[in-house]
VMD Tcl script that draws the C-alpha trace (Angstrom):
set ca {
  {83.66 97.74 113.59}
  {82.62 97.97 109.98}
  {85.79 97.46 107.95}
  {87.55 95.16 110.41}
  {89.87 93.15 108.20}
  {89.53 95.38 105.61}
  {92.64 97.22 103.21}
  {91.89 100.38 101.79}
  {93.89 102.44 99.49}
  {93.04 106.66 99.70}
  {94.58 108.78 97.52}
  {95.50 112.81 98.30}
  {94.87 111.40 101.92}
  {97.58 113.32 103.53}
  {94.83 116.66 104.13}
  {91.21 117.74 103.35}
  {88.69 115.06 102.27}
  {91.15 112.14 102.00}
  {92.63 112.31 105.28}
  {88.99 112.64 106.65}
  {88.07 109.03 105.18}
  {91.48 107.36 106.01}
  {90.19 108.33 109.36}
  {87.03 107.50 109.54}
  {88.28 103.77 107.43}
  {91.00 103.31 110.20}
  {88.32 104.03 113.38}
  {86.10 101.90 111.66}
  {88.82 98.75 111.71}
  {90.26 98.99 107.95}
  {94.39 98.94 107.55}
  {94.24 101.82 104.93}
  {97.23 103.12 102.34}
  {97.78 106.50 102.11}
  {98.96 107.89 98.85}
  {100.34 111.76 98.47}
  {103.01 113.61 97.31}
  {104.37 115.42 100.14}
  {106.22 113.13 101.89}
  {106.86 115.09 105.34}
  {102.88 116.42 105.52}
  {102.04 112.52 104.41}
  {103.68 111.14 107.51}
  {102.51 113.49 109.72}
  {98.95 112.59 108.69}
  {99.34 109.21 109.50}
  {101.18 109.30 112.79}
  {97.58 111.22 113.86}
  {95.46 108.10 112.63}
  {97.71 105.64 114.21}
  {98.74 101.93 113.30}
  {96.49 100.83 110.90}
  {97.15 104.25 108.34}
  {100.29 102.98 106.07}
  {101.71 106.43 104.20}
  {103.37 106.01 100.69}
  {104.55 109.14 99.00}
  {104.26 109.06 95.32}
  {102.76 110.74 92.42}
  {99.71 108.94 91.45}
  {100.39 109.93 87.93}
  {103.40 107.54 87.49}
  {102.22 104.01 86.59}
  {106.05 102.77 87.69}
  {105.70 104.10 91.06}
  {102.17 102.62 91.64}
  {103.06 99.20 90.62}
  {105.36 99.09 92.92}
  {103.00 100.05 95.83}
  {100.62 97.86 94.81}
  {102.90 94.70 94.67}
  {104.10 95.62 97.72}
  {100.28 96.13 98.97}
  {99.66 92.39 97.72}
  {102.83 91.01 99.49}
  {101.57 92.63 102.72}
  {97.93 92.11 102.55}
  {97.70 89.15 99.96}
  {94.98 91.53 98.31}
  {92.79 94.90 98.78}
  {89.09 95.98 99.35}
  {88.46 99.66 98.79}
  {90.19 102.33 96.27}
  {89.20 105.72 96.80}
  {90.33 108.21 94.15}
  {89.86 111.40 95.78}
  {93.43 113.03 94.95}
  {92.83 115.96 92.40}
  {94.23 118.86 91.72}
  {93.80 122.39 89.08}
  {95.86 125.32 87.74}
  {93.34 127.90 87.20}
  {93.54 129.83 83.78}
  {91.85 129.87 80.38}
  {92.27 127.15 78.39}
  {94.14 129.49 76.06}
  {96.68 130.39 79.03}
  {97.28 127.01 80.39}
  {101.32 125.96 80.15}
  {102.07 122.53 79.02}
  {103.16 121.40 82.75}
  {100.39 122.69 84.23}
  {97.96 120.83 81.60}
  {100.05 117.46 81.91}
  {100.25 117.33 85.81}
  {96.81 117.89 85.86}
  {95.47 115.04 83.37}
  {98.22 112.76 84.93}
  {96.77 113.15 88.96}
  {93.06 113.71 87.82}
  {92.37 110.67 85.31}
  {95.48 108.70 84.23}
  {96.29 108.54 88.02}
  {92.85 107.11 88.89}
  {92.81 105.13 86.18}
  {96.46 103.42 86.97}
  {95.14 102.74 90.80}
  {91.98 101.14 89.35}
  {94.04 98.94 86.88}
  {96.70 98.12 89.65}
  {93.68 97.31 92.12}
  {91.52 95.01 90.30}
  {93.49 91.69 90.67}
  {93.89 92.36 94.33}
  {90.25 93.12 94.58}
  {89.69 89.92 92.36}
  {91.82 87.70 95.31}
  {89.55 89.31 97.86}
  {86.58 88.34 95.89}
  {85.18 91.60 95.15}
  {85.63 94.95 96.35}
  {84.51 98.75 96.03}
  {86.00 101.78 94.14}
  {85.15 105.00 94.80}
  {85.81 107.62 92.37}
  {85.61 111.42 93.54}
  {84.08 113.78 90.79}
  {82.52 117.26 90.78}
  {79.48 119.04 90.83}
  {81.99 120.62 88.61}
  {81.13 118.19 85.61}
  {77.52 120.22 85.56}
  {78.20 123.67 86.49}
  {82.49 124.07 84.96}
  {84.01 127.36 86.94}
  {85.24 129.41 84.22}
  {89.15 129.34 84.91}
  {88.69 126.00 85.69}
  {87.69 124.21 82.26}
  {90.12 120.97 82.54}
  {89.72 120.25 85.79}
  {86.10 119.90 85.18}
  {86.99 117.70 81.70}
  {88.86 115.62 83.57}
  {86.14 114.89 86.10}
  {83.48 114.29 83.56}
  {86.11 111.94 81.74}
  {86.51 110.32 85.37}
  {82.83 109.26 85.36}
  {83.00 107.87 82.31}
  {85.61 105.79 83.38}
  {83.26 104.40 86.44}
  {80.65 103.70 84.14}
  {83.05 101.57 81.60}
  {84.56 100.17 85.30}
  {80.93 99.57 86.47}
  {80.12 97.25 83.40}
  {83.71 95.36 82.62}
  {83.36 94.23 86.08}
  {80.10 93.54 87.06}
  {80.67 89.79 87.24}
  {83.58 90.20 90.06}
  {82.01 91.82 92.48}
  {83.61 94.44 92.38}
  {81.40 98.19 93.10}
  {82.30 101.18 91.35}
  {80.18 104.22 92.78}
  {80.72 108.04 91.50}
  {80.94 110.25 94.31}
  {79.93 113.60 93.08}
  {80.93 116.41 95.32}
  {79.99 120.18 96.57}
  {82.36 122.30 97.71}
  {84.14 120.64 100.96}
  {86.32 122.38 103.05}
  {90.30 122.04 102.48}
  {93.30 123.20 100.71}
  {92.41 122.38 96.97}
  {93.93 126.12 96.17}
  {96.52 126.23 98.59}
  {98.81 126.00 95.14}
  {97.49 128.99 93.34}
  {99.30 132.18 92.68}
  {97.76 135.11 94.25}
  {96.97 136.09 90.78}
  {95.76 133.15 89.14}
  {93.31 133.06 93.01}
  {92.01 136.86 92.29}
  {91.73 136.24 88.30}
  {89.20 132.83 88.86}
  {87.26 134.50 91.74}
  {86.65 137.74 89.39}
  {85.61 134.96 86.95}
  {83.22 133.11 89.16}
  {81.66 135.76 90.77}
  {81.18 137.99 87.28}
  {79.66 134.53 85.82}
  {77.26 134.11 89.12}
  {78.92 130.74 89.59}
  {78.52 131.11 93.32}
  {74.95 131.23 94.30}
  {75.22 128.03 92.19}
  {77.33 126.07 94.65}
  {76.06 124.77 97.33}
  {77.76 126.42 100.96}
  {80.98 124.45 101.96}
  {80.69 121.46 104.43}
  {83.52 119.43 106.41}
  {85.18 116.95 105.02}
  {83.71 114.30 107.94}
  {80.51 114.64 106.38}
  {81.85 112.59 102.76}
  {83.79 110.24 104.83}
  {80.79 109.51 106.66}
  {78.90 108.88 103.18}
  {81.48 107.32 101.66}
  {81.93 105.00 104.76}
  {77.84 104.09 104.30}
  {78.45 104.00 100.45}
  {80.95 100.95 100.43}
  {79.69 98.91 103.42}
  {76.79 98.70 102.20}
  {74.76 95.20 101.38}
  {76.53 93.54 98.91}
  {73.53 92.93 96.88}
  {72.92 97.03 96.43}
  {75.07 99.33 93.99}
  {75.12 102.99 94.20}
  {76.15 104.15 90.90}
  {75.86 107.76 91.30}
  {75.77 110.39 94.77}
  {76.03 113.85 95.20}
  {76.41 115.46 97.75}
  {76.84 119.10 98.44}
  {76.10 121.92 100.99}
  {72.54 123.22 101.47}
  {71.77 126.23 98.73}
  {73.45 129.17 100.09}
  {72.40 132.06 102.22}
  {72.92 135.62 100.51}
  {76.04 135.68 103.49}
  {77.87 132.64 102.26}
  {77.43 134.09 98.68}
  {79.11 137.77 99.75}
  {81.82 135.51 101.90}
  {82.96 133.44 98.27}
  {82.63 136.75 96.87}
  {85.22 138.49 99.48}
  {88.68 138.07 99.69}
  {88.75 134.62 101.19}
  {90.44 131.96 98.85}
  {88.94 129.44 100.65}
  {85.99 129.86 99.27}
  {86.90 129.34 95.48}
}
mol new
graphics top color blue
foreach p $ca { graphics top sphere $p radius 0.5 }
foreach p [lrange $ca 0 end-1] q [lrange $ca 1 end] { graphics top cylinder $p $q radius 0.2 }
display resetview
């Protein structure tokens, strides 16, 4: 197995593309952290992995709360391999409309939250000798959905942050790769009000946003990638991926275009 003797920390891993590479970490030998929220759908998650997925509900965005994990990460493990920062979220409105809660919560889980888990990692990575971080952007940072403005600033400012990562720790071993990504199957707008849902898909489709995106894969596909990304020779860095669906078929553009949320 690939990550035998490996700890992992994924983050939003309780559904979608998280819980896909806990899975495909834990199969492949790695003890592996789950952060999320939700404590009840978090638990569940991991009694389906098994033994070797750890669930810890908490809100990425609170530096307090992840300090604790982590220490208790270090006392457990005596260090840590692989961050993935794949939790994200978005509250879809114009900038103009966007409440002060909504604009907040979604800085705090999409870049201060990332940021905290890289700053709480490094040490632990450092007693390991080295280590990979995974950061989870967009294809978003390139192509912004209108609705969706901040999300999109907040994934460009999380490459950035890989890039300042990349170079501060060069001399530790430790990887950071950007994992851009397409549109992946899941719940990212479970959250939305049926308005705020109608609103960004008139947006999108008015703009021609979606014969832009590439058609929506499964979220095993990423883990699989991201699985290659970080075991690979330690002597090769992958700064950058994307990955997205192939270009879509005039059908998948009329499906995004129909009622299905899923598709924004």
């Amino acid at each position: 197995m690939r990550l035998e003797g490996k700890v992992a920390v994924v983050t939003g891993a309780s559904r979608g593309m998280g819980y896909a590479i806990t899975k495909r970490f834990a199969d492949e030998g790695a003890h592996v952290v789950m952060l999320a929220r939700g404590r009840e759908e978090l638990d569940k998650a991991a009694s389906q992995i098994g033994s070797r997925a750890l669930p810890y509900a908490a809100d990425i965005g609170d530096p307090d709360a992840l300090r604790t994990i982590f220490t208790d990460i270090a006392k457990r493990f005596g260090g840590l391999d692989i961050l993935v920062n794949n939790a994200a979220l978005a509250t879809p409105n114009p900038i103009v409309d966007a409440l002060d809660a909504d604009v907040q919560k979604e800085v705090a889980v999409n870049i201060l939250g990332p940021l905290y888990c890289c700053r709480e990692s490094i040490p632990l990575m450092r007693a390991r000798g080295g280590g990979d971080i995974v950061n989870i952007s967009s294809e978003s940072v390139n192509h912004p959905y209108p609705h969706l403005g901040l999300y999109a600033a907040t994934k460009s400012a999380l490459e950035t942050l890989s890039v300042v990562l990349r170079a501060e720790l060069a001399d530790d071993r430790i990887r950071v790769t950007t994992y851009r990504s397409g549109n992946v199957r899941g719940t990212f707008s479970r959250g939305w009000s049926d308005e705020a849902r109608t609103r960004a898909r008139a947006a999108a489709r008015d703009a021609g946003f979606y014969g832009q995106s590439g058609a929506q894969i499964e979220p095993e596909i990423p883990a699989e990638t991201i699985l290659n990304v970080i075991t690979l020779a330690r002597e090769a860095q992958i700064d950058l991926i994307e990955l997205r669906g192939a270009q879509p078929t005039s059908e998948t553009i009329a499906a995004r275009m129909a009622a299905d949320p899923s598709k924004v």
